[in-house]
VOBA-1610 file (N, C-alpha, C; in pm, whole numbers, padded with zeros to 5 digits, always signed):
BEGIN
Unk+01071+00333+01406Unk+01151+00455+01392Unk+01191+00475+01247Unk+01164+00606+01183Unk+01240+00628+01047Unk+01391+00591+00985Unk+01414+00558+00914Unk+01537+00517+00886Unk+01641+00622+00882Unk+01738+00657+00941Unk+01810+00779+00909Unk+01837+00852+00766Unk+01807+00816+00650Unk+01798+00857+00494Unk+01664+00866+00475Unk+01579+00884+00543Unk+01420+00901+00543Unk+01360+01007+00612Unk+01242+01091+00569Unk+01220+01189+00609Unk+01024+01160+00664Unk+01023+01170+00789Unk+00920+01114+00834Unk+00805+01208+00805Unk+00696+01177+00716Unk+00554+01211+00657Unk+00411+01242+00778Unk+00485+01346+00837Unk+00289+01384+00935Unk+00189+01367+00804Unk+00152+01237+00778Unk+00039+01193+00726Unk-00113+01200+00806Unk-00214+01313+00749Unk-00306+01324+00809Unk-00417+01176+00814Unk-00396+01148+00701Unk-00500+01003+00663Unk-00387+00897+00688Unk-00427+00857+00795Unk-00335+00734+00899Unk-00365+00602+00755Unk-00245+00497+00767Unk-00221+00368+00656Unk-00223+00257+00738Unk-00306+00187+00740Unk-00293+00034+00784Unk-00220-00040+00682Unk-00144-00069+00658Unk-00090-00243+00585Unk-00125-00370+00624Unk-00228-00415+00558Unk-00289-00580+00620Unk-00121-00661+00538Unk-00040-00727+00602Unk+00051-00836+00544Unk+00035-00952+00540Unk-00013-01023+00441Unk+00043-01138+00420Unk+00151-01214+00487Unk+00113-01324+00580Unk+00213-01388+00634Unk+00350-01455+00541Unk+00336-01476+00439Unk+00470-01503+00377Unk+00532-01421+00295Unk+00481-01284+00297Unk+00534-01097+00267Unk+00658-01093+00344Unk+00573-01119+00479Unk+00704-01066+00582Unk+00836-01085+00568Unk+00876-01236+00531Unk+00987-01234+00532Unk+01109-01201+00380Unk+01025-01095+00283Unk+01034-01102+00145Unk+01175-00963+00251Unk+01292-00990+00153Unk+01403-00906+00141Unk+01366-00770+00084Unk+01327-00767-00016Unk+01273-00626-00068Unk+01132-00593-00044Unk+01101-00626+00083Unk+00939-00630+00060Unk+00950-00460+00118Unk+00813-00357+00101Unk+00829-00226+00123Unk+00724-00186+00247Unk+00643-00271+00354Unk+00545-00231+00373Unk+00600-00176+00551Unk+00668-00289+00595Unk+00748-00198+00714Unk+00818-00053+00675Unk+00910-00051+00586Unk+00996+00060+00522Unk+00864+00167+00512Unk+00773+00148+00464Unk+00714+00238+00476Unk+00623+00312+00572Unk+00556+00189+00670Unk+00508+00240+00815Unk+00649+00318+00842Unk+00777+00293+00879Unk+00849+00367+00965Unk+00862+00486+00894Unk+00805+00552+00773Unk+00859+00648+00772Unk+00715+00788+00730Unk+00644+00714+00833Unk+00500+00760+00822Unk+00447+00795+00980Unk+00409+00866+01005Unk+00394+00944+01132Unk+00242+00859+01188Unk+00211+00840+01083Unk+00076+00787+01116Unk+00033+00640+01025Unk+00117+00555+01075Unk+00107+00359+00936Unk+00135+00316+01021Unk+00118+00191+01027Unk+00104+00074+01095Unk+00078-00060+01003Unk+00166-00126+01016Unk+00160-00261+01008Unk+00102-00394+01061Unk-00021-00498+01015Unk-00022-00590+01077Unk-00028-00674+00997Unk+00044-00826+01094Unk+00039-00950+01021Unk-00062-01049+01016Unk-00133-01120+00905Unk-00206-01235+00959Unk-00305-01261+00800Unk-00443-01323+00806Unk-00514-01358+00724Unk-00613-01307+00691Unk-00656-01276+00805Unk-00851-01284+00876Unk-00834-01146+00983Unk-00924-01083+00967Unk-00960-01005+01123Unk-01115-00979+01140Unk-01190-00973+01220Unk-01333-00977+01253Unk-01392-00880+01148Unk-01279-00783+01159Unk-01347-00599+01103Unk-01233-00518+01149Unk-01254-00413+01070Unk-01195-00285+01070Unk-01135-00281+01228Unk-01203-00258+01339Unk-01150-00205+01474Unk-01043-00322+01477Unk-01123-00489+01459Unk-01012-00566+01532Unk-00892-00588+01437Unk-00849-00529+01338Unk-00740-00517+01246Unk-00658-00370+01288Unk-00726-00241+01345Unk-00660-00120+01344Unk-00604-00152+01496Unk-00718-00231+01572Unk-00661-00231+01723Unk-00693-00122+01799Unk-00854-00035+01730Unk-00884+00088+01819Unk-01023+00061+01767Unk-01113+00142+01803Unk-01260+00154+01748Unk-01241+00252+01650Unk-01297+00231+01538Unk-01318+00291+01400Unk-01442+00298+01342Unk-01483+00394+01207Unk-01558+00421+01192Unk-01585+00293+01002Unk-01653+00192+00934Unk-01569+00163+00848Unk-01579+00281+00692Unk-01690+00335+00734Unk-01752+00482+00652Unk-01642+00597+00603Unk-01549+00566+00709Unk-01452+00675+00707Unk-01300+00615+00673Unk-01305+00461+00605Unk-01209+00439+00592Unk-01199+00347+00424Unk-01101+00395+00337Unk-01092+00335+00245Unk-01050+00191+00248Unk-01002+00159+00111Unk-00888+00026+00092Unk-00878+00022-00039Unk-00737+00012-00114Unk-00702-00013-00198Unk-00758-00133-00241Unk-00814-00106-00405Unk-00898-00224-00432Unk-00794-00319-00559Unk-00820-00449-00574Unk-00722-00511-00662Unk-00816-00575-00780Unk-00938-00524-00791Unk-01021-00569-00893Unk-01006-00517-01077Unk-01066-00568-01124Unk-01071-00503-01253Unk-01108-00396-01231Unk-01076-00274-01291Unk-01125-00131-01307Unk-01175-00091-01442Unk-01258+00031-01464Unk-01235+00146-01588Unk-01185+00265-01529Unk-01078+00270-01516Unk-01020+00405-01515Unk-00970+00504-01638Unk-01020+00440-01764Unk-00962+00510-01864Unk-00988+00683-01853Unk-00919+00777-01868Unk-00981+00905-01879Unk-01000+00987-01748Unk-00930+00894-01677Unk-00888+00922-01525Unk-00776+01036-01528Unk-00754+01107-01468Unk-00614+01207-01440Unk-00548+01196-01366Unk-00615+01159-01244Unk-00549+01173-01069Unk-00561+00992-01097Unk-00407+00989-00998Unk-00335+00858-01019Unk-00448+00775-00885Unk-00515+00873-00780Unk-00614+00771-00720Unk-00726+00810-00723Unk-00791+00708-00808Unk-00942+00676-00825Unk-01065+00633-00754Unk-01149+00687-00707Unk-01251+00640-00617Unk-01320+00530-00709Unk-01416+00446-00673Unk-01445+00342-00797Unk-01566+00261-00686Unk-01702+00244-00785Unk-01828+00167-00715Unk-01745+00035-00688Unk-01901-00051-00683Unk-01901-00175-00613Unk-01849-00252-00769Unk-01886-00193-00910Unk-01878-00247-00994Unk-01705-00184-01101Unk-01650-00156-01039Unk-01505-00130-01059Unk-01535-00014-01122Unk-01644+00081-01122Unk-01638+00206-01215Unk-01606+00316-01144Unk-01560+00425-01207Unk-01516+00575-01164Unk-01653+00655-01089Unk-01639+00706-00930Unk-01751+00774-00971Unk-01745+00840-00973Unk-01901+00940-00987Unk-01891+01062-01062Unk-01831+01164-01009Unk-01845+01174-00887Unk-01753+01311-00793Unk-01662+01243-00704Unk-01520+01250-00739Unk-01397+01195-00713Unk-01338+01278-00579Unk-01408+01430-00569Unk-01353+01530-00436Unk-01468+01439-00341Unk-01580+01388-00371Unk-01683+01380-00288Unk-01625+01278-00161Unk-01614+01129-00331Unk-01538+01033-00253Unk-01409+01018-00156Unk-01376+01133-00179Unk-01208+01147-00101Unk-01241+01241+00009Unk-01360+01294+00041Unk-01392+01394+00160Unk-01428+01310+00283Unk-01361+01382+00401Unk-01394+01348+00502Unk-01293+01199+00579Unk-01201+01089+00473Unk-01151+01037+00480Unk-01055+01016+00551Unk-01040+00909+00687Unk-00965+00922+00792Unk-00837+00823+00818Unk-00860+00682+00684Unk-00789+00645+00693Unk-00729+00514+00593Unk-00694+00461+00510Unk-00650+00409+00381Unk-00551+00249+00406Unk-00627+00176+00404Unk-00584+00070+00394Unk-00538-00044+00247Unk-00422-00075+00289Unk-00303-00097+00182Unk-00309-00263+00189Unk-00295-00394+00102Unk-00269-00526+00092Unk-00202-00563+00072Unk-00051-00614+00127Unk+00054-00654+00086Unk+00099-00807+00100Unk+00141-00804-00011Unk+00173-00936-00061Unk+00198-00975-00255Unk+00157-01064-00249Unk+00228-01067-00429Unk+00009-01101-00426Unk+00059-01117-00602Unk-00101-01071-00607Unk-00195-01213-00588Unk-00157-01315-00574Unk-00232-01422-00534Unk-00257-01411-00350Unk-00118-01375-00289Unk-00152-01320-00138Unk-00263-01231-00135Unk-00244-01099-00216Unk-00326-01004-00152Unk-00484-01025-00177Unk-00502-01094-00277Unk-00594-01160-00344Unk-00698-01208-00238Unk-00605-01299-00202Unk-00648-01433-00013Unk-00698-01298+00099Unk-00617-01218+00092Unk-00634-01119+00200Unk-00799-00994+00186Unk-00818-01011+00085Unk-00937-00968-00010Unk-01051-01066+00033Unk-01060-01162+00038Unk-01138-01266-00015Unk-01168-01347+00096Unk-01096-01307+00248Unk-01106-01371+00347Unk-01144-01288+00430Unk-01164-01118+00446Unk-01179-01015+00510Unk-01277-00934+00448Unk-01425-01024+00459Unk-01522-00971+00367Unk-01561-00848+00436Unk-01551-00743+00503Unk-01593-00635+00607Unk-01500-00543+00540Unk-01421-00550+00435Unk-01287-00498+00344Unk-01428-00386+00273Unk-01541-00453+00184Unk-01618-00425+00084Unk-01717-00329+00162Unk-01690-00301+00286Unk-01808-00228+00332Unk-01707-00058+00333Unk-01582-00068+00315Unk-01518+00053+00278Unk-01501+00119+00204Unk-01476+00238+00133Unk-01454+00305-00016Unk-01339+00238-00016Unk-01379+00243-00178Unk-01297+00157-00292Unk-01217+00244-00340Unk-01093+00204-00414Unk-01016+00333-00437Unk-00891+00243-00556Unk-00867+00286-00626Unk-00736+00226-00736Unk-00643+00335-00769Unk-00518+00260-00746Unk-00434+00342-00792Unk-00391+00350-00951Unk-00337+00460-01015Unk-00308+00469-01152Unk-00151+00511-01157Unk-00123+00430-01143Unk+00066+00429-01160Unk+00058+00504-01262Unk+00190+00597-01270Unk+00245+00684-01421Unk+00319+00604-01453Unk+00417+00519-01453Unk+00515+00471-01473Unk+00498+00299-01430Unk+00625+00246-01429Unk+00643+00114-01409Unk+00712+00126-01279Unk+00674+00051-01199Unk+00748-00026-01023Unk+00879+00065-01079Unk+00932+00082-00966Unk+01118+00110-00937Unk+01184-00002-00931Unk+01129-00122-00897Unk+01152-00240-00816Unk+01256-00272-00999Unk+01181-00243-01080Unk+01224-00307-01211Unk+01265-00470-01223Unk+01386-00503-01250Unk+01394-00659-01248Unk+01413-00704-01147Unk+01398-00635-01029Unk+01453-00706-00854Unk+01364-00796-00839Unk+01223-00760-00876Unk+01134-00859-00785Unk+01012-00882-00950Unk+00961-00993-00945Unk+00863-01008-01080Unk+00686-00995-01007Unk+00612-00962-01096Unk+00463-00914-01045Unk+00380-00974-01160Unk+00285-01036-01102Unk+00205-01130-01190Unk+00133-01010-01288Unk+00125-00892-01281Unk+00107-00763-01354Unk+00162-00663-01408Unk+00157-00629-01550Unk+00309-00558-01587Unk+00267-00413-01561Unk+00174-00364-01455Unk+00166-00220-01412Unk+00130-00249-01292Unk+00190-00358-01200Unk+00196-00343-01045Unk+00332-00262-01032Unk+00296-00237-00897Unk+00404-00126-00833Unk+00369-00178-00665Unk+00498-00161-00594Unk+00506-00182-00469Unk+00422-00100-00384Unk+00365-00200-00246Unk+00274-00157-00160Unk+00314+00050-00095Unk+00445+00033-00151Unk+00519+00168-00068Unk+00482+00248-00193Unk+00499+00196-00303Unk+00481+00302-00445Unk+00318+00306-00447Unk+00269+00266-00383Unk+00076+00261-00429Unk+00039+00327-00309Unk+00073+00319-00184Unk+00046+00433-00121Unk+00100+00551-00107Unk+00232+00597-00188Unk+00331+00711-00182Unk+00233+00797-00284Unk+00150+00692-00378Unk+00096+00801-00491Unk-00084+00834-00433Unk-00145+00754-00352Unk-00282+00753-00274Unk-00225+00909-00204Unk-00146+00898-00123Unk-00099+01033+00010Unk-00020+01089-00062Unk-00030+01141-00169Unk-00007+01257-00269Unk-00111+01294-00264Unk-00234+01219-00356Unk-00324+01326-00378Unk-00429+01337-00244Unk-00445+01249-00132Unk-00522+01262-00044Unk-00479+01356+00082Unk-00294+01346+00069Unk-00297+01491+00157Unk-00265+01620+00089Unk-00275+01676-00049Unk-00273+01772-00124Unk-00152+01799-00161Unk-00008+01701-00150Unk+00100+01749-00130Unk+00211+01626-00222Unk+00275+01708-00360Unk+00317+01601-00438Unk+00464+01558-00381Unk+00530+01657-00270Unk+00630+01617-00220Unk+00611+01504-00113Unk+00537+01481-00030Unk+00500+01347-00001Unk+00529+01206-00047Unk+00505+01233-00159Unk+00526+01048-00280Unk+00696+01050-00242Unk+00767+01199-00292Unk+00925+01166-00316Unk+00957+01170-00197Unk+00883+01238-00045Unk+00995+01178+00098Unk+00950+00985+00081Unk+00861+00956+00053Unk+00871+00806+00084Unk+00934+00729-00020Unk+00941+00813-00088Unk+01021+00749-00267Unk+01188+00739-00205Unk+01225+00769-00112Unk+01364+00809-00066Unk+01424+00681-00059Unk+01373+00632+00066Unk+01436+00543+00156Unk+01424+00357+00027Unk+01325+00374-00015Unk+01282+00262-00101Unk+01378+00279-00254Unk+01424+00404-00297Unk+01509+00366-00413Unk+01684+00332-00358Unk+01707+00394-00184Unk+01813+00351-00155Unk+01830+00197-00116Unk+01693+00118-00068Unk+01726+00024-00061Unk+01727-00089-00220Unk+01652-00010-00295Unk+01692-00136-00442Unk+01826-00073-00491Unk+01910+00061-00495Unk+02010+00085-00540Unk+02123-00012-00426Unk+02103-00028-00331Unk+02240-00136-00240Unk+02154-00282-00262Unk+02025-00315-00338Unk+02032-00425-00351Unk+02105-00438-00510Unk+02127-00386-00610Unk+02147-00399-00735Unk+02364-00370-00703Unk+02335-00330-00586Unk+02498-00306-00600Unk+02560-00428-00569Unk+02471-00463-00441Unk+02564-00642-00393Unk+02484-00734-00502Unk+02440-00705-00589Unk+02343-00806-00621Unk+02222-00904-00624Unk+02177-00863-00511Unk+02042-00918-00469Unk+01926-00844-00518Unk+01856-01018-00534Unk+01771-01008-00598Unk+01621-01053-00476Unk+01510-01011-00501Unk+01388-01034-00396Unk+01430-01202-00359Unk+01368-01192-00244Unk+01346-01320-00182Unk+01366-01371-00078Unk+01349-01433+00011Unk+01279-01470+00136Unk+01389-01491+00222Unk+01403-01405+00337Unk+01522-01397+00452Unk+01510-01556+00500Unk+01680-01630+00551Unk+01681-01700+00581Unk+01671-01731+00748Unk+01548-01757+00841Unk+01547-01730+00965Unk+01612-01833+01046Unk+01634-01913+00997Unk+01708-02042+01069Unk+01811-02005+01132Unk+01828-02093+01275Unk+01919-02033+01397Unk+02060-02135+01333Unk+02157-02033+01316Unk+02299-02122+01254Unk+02385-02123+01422Unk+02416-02268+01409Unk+02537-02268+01498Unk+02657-02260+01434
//
């Protein structure tokens, strides 16, 4: 369910989030926060999945489905913050081509050695369009949480800027930009900083 300070996104191009099992329990992590406030995202947890269907949990097409890629790129001279990109990290040539027909955009969450594992263990990932995001700016996250990259941005900020330009609509990025700057503004107020919920049963 959307968070009541959140404004829920009829997203035509449905979001899988593959998570990293030790994501989940990250305090500022963004990838639930952002399924709930997406009409069409979904979250799952784990390492490995056979393929595309047994990760979405329906029959799929994998032709018709992207994934955010975490490789080296050339995006220099790029405009639009998401980039279609070959097998060899390059731009290609017709960027409307690559983004036509597209049904559904899969996201890797975790820190970048996780998402890395999640890449590298789900080889059926490479049979999908490739796609990079081009942040304008730096994470929101700022000093809350550290990124082995000084132009990573959160799983919620990399798909808020993908479903900008893939559903034609720049107000999109700021309904999901909502709920994610209220939760780092009440973490910077009590003071918290990222890091891993304590699940242990207290008597």
């Amino acid at each position: 369910m959307p968070s009541a300070m959140s404004q829920t996104v009829d997203n035509k191009v449905s979001i899988l989030v593959l998570q990293h099992p030790q994501e989940q329990d990250r305090v500022l992590g963004t990838a639930r926060l952002l399924c709930d406030s997406l009409a069409n995202g979904r979250v799952v947890i784990g390492l490995s999945w056979r393929n595309l269907a047994h990760a979405l949990g329906e029959a799929a097409e994998p032709r018709d489905w992207g994934v955010l890629y975490l490789g080296s790129t050339q995006t220099k001279g790029q405009t639009s913050p998401l980039v279609a990109i070959d097998g060899k990290g390059q731009p290609l040539p017709d960027q409307e081509a690559a983004r036509a027909g597209l049904k559904g955009l899969i996201a890797l969450d975790g820190n970048w050695a996780q998402a890395k594992a999640l890449w590298w263990r789900n080889a059926w990932l490479t049979k999908l369009r490739r796609f990079v995001v081009v942040p304008d700016g730096p994470s929101l996250y700022g000093d809350l949480r550290r990124e082995a990259r000084p132009d990573a941005v959160s799983t919620l900020e990399a798909v808020a800027l993908s479903l900008q330009v893939l559903e034609g609509d720049a107000a999109v990025r700021e309904k999901l930009l909502v709920p994610f700057r209220a939760l780092l503004a009440k973490a910077r107020q009590e003071g918290v900083r990222d890091s891993k919920r304590d699940r242990r049963v207290r008597r």
